[in-house]
C-alpha positions, 0 to 999 in steps of 0.5 A: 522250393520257396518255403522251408521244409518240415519234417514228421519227428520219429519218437523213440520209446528208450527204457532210460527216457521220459516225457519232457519231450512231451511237458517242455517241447509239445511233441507229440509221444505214445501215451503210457511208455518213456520215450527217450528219443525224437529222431527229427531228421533220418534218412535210414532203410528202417527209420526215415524223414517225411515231408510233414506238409506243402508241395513235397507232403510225403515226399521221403528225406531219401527221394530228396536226397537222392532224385532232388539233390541240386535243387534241396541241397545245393549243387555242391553235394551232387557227387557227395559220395553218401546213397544216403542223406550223411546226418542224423539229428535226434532229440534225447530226453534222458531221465535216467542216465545212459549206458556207457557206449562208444561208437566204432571209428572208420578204421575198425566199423568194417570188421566189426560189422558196424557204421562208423559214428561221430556226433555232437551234443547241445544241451537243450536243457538241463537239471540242477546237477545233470552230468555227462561221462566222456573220455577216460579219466588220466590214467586209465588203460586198456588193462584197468579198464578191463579190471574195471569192467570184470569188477562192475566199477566202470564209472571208476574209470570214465571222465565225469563233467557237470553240465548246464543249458546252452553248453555242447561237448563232441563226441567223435568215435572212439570216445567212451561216453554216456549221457547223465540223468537229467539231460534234454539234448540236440544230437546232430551226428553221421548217419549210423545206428551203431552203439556198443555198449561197455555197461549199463549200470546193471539195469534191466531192459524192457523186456525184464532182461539184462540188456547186451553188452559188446565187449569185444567190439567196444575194446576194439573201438576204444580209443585208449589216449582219449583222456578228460575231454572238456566242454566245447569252447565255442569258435565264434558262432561255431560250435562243432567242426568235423568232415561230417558236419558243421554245427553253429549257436545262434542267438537272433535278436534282429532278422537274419538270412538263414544261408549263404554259398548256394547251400542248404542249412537245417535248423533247430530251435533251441529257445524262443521262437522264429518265423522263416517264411511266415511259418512260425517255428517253436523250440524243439521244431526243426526244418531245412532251408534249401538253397532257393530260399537264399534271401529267406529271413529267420526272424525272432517273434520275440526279443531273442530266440537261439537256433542250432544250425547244421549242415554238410561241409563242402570239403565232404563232397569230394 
């Protein structure tokens, strides 16, 4: 492979969405209906990445995954245990806010029949005012936060933080959560499709019915000492660190090489525009550099451009 891989975006009509996905990114969503999701890179039994064009055109994210391995990732996930391609990475337009979720740890998914989920979010961009809810607010036990829940007051009980562009926070499993009105971000997380929600601000759903709860399974997954998390304090260019994925910010002012150590890395472009391999990529673009494009350059086409890039540890191969 000698240029970078794009992929065909997924959009995701969501009762809670809009369509800045559309008005400030240029994707192309179904007319007349709020999308709240893109899923950018999927490899899923019901939902799945195709090569959008080049000599892999219509080529799946799982036949990369699982009939190229070596050559589009790196010879060091050959004996990655995942059948599937281990991350998922969404763009999220949310114009109404999100129900109050958690995703289940590795410890408990199995017996409540679910995937285990921990994610990272990039706020792409905000609205004046925007907020996001994640942890519980001091004090706050498994007791009263069933009183809240009896009582609708939930909101009472989960950690509310302002939010602006160019920040991120992690989400690992366990942590209750919900995205606020006004939010545009980059999700990178592991490849689950299990959310249990706790309350959904007595909305209805597209159907005109309330939509689901999972009680049971979201007090089992709660994770009751998590208590008001802050924003990421970035480590240098790393923004995100876990066995599952390792997420970097940065800000390209000159050419720089895209890789290092012989592996893949998939890109996001958060604001401006970069050029990889004379393809000209805009913000809300993503693509894969594989590891036989080792010298490839990212080069801003104006002064500055940000790139969200992502990959696997190598440490979760074994």
């Amino acid at each position: 492979m000698n240029e970078p891989l794009i992929f065909e975006p997924l959009p995701m009509e969501r009762i809670w969405g809009g369509r800045r996905l559309e008005t400030l990114l240029s994707k192309t969503l179904p007319p007349g209906v709020p999308v709240g999701e893109s899923w950018e890179i999927v490899d899923r039994e019901d939902a799945q990445s195709v090569v959008h064009e080049g000599p892999l055109r219509g080529t799946t994210l799982h036949e990369l995954w699982t009939d190229r391995r070596e050559e589009i990732f790196g010879a060091g996930y050959l004996d990655h245990p995942s059948a599937r391609f281990p991350i998922l990475i969404k763009l999220l337009d949310a114009r109404e806010r999100l129900s109050v979720q958690v995703h289940p740890p590795a410890e408990v998914a199995p017996a409540l029949m679910g995937e285990p989920k921990t994610e990272m979010w990039y706020f792409l961009n905000c609205l004046p005012g925007a907020s996001i809810f994640a942890g519980l607010k001091h004090g706050v036990t498994r007791e009263t936060f069933e009183t809240a829940m009896e009582k609708g007051e939930v909101e009472q009980a989960v950690h509310q933080l302002p939010v602006q562009s160019g920040e991120s926070i992690f989400i690992p499993s366990g942590r209750v959560h919900a995205i606020g009105e006004g939010c545009l971000i980059i999700e990178v997380q592991q490849n689950s499709d299990t959310t249990y929600r706790v309350f959904d601000w007595n909305r209805t759903g597209l159907d005109g019915k309330p939509r689901d709860l999972h009680i049971r399974e979201s007090m089992s997954s709660i994770d009751f000492n998590d208590f008001e998390p802050s924003l990421d304090r970035p480590h240098g260019e790393t923004i995100a660190a876990c066995e599952y994925f390792v997420v970097e910010k940065w800000t390209l002012d000159t050419p720089r090489v895209a890789l290092d150590g012989g592996r893949f890395a998939i890109f996001g472009v958060a604001e401006g525009s970069v050029t990889c391999d004379g393809h000209v990529m805009d913000a809300g673009s993503f693509f894969l550099v594989p590891p036989s494009m080792q010298d490839a350059l990212l080069k801003p086409t104006n002064e500055t451009a940000c790139v969200i890039r992502a990959t696997l540890p190598l440490s979760s191969a074994s």
